[in-house]
C-alpha positions, 0 to 999 in steps of 0.5 A: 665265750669264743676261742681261737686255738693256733695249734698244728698237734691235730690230737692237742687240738681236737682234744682241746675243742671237745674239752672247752665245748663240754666247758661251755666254750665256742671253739670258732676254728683252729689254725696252723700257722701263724697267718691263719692265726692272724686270719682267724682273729681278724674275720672271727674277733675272738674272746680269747685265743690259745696259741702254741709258741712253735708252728709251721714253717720252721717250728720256732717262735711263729705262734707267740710272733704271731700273738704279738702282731695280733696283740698290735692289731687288735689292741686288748686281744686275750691271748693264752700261750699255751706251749712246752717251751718259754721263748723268751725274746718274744714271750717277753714282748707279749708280756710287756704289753699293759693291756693285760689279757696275757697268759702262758702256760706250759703243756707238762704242768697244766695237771687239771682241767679246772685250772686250764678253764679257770685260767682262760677264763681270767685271761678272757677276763683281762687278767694274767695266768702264768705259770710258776717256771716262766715268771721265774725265766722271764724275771731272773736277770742281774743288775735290775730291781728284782734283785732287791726283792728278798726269796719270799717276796719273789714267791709272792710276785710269781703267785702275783703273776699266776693271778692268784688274790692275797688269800690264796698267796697266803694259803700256798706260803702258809703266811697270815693275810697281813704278811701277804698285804705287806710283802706286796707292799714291798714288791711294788716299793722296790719296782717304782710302783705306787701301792695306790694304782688301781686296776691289775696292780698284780699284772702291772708289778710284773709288766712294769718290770719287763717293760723296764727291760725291753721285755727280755731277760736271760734264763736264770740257773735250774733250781730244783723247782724249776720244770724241765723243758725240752730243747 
């Protein structure tokens, strides 16, 4: 599998190519920036690509603009944000986009290198690996559906959104398969989904909700699961 990694941490990114080489990955180049990042996709057409949300010039959101543009580019383009911080202007727009092939992840939280690979992978794939705290910042808003869904419902739509399948949702909640099968039922009821779409209907209970918004929403209060990020 090929990657592409926009990164300017020399150490992340070194670390990183000797870490995905050793799991049976092609690092093709790292980038700095967000035109490399577009250069490296166009000349090298990647199977995934690892981008940091703050690059070089002025260190705000030129890596996730950047995926964003490429995502319009090339069309389907797996993308794995992978960053301490969750821009949401821009992390909203790249997670709208049907297509799927989407992941973010936050640097602090990614605790095993099994799940970093398995995650990549799933987003190689075509599939979503999104860590807990950003569906929660990307999700949190008033006045829109997600509001009828009950606490239990949204813990399964962020496990939903992290790309787990119903036995594992079932295994973290400590709920039986059947509750599982039923609450997602409702997830999809309550965002105007139909429970008979097939394909990523988990990433589609996620996307249709964002897409509905523009793809933004405002942060929600810190809760005591929620990571500190830093300013």
């Amino acid at each position: 599998m090929r990657v592409v990694i926009a990164e300017d941490n020399v150490l992340l990114s070194s670390g990183l190519r000797l870490l995905l080489a050793s799991e049976g990955f092609e690092v093709v180049t790292i980038v700095t920036d967000g035109p490399g990042l577009l250069t490296a996709v166009r000349t090298h057409r990647p199977d995934v690509a690892i981008v940091d949300v703050r690059l070089p010039p002025t260190f705000r959101d030129e890596g996730v603009r950047a995926a964003v543009q490429a995502r319009r580019d090339h069309p389907g383009l797996p993308v794995l944000v992978l960053s301490q911080y969750v821009e949401q202007e821009y992390a909203g727009r790249l997670l709208a986009d049907a297509g799927g092939g989407i992941g973010y992840l936050l640097k602090d939280r990614v605790s095993r290198v099994e799940e970093f690979t398995d995650a990549l992978r799933r987003v190689a794939g075509g599939g979503t690996a999104m860590d807990r705290d950003v569906i929660a910042q990307l999700l949190a808003a008033r006045g829109d559906p997600v509001d009828a869904l009950t606490p239990r419902e949204r813990e399964v739509l962020s496990l939903m959104a992290e790309g787990h399948d119903n036995a594992t949702i079932a295994r973290r909640l400590v709920i039986t398969d059947n509750a599982v099968h039923k609450h997602i039922g409702n997830v999809f009821h309550k965002l105007g989904l139909s429970v008979g779409d097939s394909g990523h209907r988990r990433v589609r209970a996620v996307l249709a909700y964002l897409r509905h918004h523009g793809g933004t929403a405002p942060a929600p209060a810190p809760t005591p699961t929620t990571a500190r990020l830093s300013p």
